[in-house]
C-alpha positions in Angstrom: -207.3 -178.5 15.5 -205.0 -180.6 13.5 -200.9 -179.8 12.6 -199.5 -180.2 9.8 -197.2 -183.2 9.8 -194.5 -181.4 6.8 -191.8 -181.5 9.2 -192.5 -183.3 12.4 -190.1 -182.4 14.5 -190.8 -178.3 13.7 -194.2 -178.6 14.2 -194.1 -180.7 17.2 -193.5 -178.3 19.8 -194.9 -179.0 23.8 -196.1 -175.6 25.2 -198.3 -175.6 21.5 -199.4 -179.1 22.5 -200.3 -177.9 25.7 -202.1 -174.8 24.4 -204.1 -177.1 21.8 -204.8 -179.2 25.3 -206.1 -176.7 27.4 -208.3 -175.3 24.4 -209.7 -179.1 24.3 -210.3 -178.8 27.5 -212.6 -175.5 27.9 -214.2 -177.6 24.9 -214.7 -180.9 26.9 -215.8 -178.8 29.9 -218.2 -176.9 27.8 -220.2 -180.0 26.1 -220.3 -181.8 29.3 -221.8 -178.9 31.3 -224.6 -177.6 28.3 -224.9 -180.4 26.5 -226.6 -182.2 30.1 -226.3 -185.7 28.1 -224.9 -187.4 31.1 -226.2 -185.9 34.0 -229.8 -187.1 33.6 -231.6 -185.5 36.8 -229.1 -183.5 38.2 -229.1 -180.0 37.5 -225.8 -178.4 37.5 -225.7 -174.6 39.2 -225.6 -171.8 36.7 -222.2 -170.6 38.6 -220.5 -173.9 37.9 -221.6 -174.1 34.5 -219.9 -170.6 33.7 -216.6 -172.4 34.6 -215.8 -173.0 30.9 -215.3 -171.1 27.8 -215.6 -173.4 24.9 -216.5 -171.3 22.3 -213.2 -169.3 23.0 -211.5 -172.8 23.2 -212.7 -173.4 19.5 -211.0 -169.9 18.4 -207.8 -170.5 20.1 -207.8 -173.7 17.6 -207.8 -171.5 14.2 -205.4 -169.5 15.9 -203.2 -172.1 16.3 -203.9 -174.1 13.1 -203.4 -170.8 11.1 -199.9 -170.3 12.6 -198.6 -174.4 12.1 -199.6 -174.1 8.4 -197.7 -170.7 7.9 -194.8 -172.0 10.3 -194.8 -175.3 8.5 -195.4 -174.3 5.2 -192.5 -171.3 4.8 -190.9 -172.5 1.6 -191.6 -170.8 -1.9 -194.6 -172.0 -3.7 -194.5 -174.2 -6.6 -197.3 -176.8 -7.7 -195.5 -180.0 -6.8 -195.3 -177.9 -2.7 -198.8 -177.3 -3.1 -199.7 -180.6 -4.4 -198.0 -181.9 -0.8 -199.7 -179.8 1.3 -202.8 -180.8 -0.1 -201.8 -184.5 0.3 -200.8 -184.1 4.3 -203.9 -182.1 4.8 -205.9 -184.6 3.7 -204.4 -187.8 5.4 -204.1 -185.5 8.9 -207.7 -184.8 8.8 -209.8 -187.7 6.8 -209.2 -190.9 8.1 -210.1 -189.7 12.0 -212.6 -187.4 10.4 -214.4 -190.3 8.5 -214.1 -192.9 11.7 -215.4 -189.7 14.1 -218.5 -189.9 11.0 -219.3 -193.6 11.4 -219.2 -192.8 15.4 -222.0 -190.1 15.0 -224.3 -192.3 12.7 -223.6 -195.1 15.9 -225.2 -192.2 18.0 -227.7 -191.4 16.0 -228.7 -194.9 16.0 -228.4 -195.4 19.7 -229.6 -192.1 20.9 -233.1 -192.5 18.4 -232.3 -188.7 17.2 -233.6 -188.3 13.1 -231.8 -186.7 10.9 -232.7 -185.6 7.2 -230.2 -187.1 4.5 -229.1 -184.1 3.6 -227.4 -183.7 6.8 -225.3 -186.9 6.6 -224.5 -186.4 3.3 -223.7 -182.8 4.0 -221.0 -184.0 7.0 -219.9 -186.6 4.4 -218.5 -184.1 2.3 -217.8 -181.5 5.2 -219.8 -178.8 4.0 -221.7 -178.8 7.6 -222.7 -175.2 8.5 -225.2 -174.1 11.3 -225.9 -170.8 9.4 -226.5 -172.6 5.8 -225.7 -171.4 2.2 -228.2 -168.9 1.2 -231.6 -170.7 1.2 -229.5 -174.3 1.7 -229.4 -175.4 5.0 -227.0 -178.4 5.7 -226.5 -178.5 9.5 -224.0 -180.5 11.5 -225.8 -183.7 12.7 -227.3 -182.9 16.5 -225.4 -185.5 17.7 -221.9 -184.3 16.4 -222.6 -180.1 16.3 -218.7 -179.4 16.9 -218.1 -180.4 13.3 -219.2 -177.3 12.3 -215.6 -176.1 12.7 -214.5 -178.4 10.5 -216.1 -177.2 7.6 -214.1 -174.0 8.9 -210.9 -175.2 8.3 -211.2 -177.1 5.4 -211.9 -173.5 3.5 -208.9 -172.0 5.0 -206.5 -174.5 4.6 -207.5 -174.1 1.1 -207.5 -169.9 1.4 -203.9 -170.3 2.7 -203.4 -171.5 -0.8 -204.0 -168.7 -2.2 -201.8 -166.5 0.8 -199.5 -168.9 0.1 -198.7 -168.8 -3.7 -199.8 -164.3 -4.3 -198.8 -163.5 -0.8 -201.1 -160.2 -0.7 -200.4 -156.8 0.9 -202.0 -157.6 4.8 -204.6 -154.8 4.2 -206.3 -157.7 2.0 -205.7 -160.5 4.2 -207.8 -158.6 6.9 -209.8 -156.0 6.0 -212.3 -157.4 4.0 -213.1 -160.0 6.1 -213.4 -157.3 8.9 -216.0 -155.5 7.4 -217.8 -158.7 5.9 -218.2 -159.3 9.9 -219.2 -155.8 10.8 -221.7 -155.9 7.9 -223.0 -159.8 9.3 -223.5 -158.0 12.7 -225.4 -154.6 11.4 -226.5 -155.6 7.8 -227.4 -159.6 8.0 -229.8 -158.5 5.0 -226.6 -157.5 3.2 -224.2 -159.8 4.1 -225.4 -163.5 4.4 -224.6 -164.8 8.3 -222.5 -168.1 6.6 -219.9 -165.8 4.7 -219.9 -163.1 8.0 -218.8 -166.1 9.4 -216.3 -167.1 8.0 -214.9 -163.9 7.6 -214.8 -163.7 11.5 -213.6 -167.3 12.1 -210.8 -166.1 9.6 -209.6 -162.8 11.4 -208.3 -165.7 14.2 -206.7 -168.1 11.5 -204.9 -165.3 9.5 -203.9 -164.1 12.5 -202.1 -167.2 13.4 -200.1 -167.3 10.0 -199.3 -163.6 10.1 -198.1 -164.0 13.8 -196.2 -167.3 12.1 -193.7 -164.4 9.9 -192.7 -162.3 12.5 -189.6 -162.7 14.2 -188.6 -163.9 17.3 -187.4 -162.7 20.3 -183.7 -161.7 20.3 -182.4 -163.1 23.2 -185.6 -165.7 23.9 -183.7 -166.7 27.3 -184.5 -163.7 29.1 -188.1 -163.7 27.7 -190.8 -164.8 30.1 -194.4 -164.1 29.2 -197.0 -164.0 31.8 -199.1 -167.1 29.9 -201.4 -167.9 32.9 -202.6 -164.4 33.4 -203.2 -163.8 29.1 -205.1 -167.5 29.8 -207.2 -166.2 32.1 -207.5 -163.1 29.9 -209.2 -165.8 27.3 -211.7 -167.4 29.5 -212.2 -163.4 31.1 -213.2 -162.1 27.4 -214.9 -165.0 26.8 -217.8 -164.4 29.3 -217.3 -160.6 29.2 -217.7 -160.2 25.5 -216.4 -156.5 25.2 -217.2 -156.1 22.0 -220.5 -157.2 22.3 -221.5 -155.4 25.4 -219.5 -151.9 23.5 -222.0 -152.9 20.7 -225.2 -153.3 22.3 -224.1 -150.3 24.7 -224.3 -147.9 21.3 -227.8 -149.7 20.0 -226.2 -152.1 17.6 -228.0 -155.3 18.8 -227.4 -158.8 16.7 -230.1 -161.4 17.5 -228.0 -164.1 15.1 -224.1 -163.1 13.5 -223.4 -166.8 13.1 -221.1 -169.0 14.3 -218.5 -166.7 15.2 -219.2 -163.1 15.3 -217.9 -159.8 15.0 -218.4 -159.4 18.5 -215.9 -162.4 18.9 -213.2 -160.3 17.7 -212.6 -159.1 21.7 -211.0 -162.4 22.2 -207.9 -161.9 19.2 -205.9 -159.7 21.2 -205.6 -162.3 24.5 -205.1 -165.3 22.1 -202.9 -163.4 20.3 -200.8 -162.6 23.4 -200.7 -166.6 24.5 -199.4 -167.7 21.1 -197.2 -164.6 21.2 -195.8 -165.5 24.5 -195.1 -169.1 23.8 -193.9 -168.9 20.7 -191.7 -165.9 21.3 -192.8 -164.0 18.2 -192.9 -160.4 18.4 -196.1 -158.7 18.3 -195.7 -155.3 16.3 -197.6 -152.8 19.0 -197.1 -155.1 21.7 -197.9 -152.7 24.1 -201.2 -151.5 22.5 -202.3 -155.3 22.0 -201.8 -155.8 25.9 -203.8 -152.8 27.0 -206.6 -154.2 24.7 -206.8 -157.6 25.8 -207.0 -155.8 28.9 -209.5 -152.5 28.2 -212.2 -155.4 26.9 -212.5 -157.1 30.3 -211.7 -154.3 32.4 -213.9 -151.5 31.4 -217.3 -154.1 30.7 -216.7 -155.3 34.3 -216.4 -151.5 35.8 -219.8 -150.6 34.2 -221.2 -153.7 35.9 -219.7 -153.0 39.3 -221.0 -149.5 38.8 -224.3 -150.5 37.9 -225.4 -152.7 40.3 -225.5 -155.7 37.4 -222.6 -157.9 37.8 -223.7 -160.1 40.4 -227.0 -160.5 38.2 -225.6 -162.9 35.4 -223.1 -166.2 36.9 -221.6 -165.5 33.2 -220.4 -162.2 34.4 -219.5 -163.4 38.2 -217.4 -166.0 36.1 -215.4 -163.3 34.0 -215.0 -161.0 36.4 -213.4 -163.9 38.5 -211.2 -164.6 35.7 -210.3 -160.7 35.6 -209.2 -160.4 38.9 -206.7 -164.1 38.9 -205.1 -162.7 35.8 -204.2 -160.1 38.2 -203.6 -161.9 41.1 -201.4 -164.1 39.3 -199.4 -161.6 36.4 -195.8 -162.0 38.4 -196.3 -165.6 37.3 -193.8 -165.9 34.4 -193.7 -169.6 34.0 -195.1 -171.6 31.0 -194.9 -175.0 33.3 -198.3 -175.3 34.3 -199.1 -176.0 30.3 -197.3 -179.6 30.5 -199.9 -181.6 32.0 -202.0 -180.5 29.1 -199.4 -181.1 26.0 -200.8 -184.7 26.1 -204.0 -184.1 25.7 -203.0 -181.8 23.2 -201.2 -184.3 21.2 -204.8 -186.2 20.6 -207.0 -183.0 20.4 -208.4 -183.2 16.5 -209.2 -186.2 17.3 -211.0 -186.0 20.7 -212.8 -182.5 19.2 -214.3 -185.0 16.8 -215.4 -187.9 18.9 -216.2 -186.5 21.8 -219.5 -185.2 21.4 -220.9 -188.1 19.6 -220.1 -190.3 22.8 -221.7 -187.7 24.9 -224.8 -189.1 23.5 -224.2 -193.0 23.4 -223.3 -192.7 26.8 -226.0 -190.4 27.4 -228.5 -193.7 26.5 -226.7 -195.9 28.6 -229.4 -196.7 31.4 -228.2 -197.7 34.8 -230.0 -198.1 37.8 -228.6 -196.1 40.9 -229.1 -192.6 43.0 -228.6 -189.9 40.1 -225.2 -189.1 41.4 -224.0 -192.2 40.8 -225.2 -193.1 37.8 -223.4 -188.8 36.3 -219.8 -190.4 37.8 -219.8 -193.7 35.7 -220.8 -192.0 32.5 -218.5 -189.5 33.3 -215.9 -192.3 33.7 -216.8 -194.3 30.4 -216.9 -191.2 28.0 -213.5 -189.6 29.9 -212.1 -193.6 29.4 -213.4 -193.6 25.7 -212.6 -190.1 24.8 -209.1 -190.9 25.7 -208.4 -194.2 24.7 -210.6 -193.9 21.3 -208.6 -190.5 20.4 -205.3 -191.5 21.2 -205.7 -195.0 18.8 -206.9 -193.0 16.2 -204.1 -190.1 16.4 -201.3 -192.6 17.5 -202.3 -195.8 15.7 -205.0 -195.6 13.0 -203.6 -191.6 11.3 -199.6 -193.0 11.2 -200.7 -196.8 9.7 -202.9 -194.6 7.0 -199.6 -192.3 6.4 -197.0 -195.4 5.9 -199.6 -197.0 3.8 -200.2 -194.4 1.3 -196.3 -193.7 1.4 -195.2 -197.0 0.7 -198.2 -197.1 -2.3 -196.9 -193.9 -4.1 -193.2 -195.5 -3.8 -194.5 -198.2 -5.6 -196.4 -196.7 -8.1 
C-alpha cells in the first residue's frame, strides 16, 4: 500500500520497494487465477491455482504501510505535524484512488454488472466493507473488491493519530484488538465481524510501526537475513493456516470472521521476520518469533503427512512445497533476488487499485481465436495496461497533483 512521501529519500528505500512488489505480485497472481475473467473456457488446474497467496500479499501491505508511517513520521506531535500528515496522506492516496473509481464505474459499464447506489457512493467516500456496519451493508463494487483494503487503511492512518500524539503503553496497542479478533472468531454474536476485522487487520499494521521503534542492528554489515526462506515461510502459512487448522483441531470452527481473521494472525510472525530482515530492526525474542513462523507450517504439515490428508487438498500440496524450499533454500543469505520486484513496487498502490477493474474490461473484450489464444492477449493487454496505467498515475498524475497544491498554498 501507499508511503508516505514526508521525507522522500527516507522512505524510499529498494529492498521495501521490492517487498511491496513481490506482495503486488502474489496479489496479481491471485486475481488472475480466481477471479477466471480472462481465461474464458480454460479451466486452470487446482495445483496451479494454489501457486499464489494473495490474501497474505494484502497483509504484508499493512505491515509495511504501518512501519513507513511510524519510520516516517518519528518527530514529536504537534497540530501543525498532524495537520501535514493529514495533507500527504491525502494527496498520496486520493487522486489515484479517485481515477482507480472512474475505472471501475468504466467496468461496470462495460462488463453489464449492476450495482445498488449505495455501493458507489459507499467507494466514493471509502467506507467500502465486505462485512458491513451493523445492519448497513456497503460492499466494495464487484468489479473493484480489493478496495476493501482501502477502507482499511484509511482508519489506521487515522488510529496512528492517536499512537502518534498519547503514545500508549503497547499492552493497549495490541491487546484489545487481540481479543476483539478472538471474540469475532468464537463470539460473532458478541463482537460484530466488521470491528473483529479490523482489529485483526490492525495486529499487522501496529506491528509494522512498533517494529518501526526498535533499533537496528549494531554492526548491519555482518547482518544477513535468510529473506527467501522467511518468503516462502509467507506463502507456506498462507495455505497452511496454523492457526486455523490449531482452531478447528480443538472444535472452534468459524464459518465467517471477516476479512481478515483471527486465524490470520499465523502469518505476523513470517512477515514480521521479512520486514525484520530487511530493515535490520531487531526483533525483541528473535529466536522465539523464528520457531513460530516455523511451529505454524511445520507441525499442520506433520499431522497431514501423518494422516494420510496432505495430498487431498492442492492448497496443502502448495504449502507444504513452500515448507520444504524455505528449507532447501535457508543458507541463502542474499536480499538480491528482491530487485527485480522494487519496480513494481514503486507503482504498487496504484496497480492494487486498477488492476482488478481491468480484469473485467478486458474480461468483455471478445475475440475470435482457439481459447488459448484468445487467455495470452488479454493477458498481454491487462499486464500492458496494468503497467503503463499505474506507473502514469504514480509517476505522472500523483507528483503534477503534489506541485500543484504546493505551489497553491505558497500562493495563498
Amino acid at each position: 500500500m501507499p508511503q508516505d512521501p514526508a521525507n522522500p529519500r527516507r522512505a524510499h528505500d529498494s529492498g521495501l520497494e521490492g517487498l511491496r512488489g513481490v506482495a503486488a505480485f502474489f496479489v496479481a497472481l491471485s486475481h488472475v487465477y480466481w477471479a477466471n475473467l480472462l481465461t474464458g473456457t480454460i479451466i486452470i488446474p487446482p495445483l496451479v491455482k494454489s501457486f499464489e497467496a494473495g490474501h497474505a500479499g494484502v497483509l504484508i501491505f499493512f505491515m509495511l504501510s504501518g512501519y513507513v508511517i511510524s519510520w516516517t513520521n518519528e518527530g514529536g506531535y504537534s497540530a501543525a505535524a498532524a495537520s501535514g500528515y493529514v495533507r500527504r496522506r491525502w494527496i498520496r492516496l486520493a487522486p489515484i484512488y479517485y481515477v482507480a473509481f472512474l475505472i471501475t464505474l468504466l467496468a461496470i459499464r462495460v462488463s453489464g454488472v449492476l450495482e445498488p447506489p449505495r455501493v458507489l457512493v459507499g467507494t466514493f467516500f471509502c467506507l467500502q466493507n465486505f462485512n458491513g456496519y451493523f445492519t448497513a451493508a456497503i460492499d466494495p463494487p464487484m468489479v473493484n473488491g480489493p478496495l476493501w483494503s482501502l477502507n482499511f487503511e484509511v482508519l489506521y492512518y487515522g488510529l496512528f493519530l492517536l499512537l502518534w500524539r498519547a503514545r500508549p503503553r503497547l499492552v493497549w496497542v495490541f491487546a484489545p484488538a487481540l481479543l476483539a479478533g478472538i471474540l469475532g472468531w468464537t463470539a460473532p454474536s458478541v463482537m460484530p465481524l466488521f470491528i473483529s476485522s479490523y482489529c485483526c487487520g490492525w495486529l499487522f499494521w501496529a506491528g509494522g510501526w512498533w517494529l518501526a521503534r526498535q533499533p537496528q542492528v549494531p554492526d548491519s554489515s555482518k547482518y544477513r537475513a535468510p529473506l527467501l526462506s522467511w518468503t516462502l515461510l509467507i506463502v507456506s502459512c498462507h495455505h497452511i493456516a496454523g492457526v486455523t487448522r490449531a482452531m478447528n483441531l480443538l472444535g472452534l470452527y468459524s464459518k465467517d470472521a471477516g476479512m481478515v481473521t483471527f486465524g490470520d494472525i499465523a502469518l505476523i510472525p513470517a512477515i514480521l521476520l521479512v520486514l525484520s530482515g530487511l530493515t535490520r530492526r531487531e526483533i525483541p525474542g528473535r529466536k522465539w518469533v523464528e520457531a513460530t513462523a516455523w511451529l505454524v507450517c511445520a507441525v499442520p504439515v506433520a499431522g497431514m503427512i501423518a494422516t494420510g490428508r496432505l495430498l487431498g487438498n492442492p492448497d496443502w500440496i502448495a504449502g507444504a512445497g513452500a515448507l520444504v524450499a524455505a528449507v532447501l533454500l535457508l543458507p541463502v543469505r542474499s536480499g538480491r533476488w528482491l530487485k527485480p520486484f522494487a519496480w513494481f513496487g514503486g507503482i504498487s498502490y496504484a496497480f492494487y487499485v486498477i488492476h482488478f477493474p481491468l480484469l473485467y474490461i478486458l474480461g468483455a473484450w471478445h475475440l475470435d481465436g482457439a481459447p488459448v489464444t484468445v487467455f495470452l492477449w488479454r493477458l498481454a493487454a491487462w499486464i500492458a495496461l496494468c503497467l503503463g496505467g499505474s506507473w502514469l498515475l504514480e509517476r505522472r498524475l500523483q507528483p503534477w497533483v503534489k506541485l500543484k497544491l504546493a505551489a497553491s498554498r505558497r500562493q495563498a
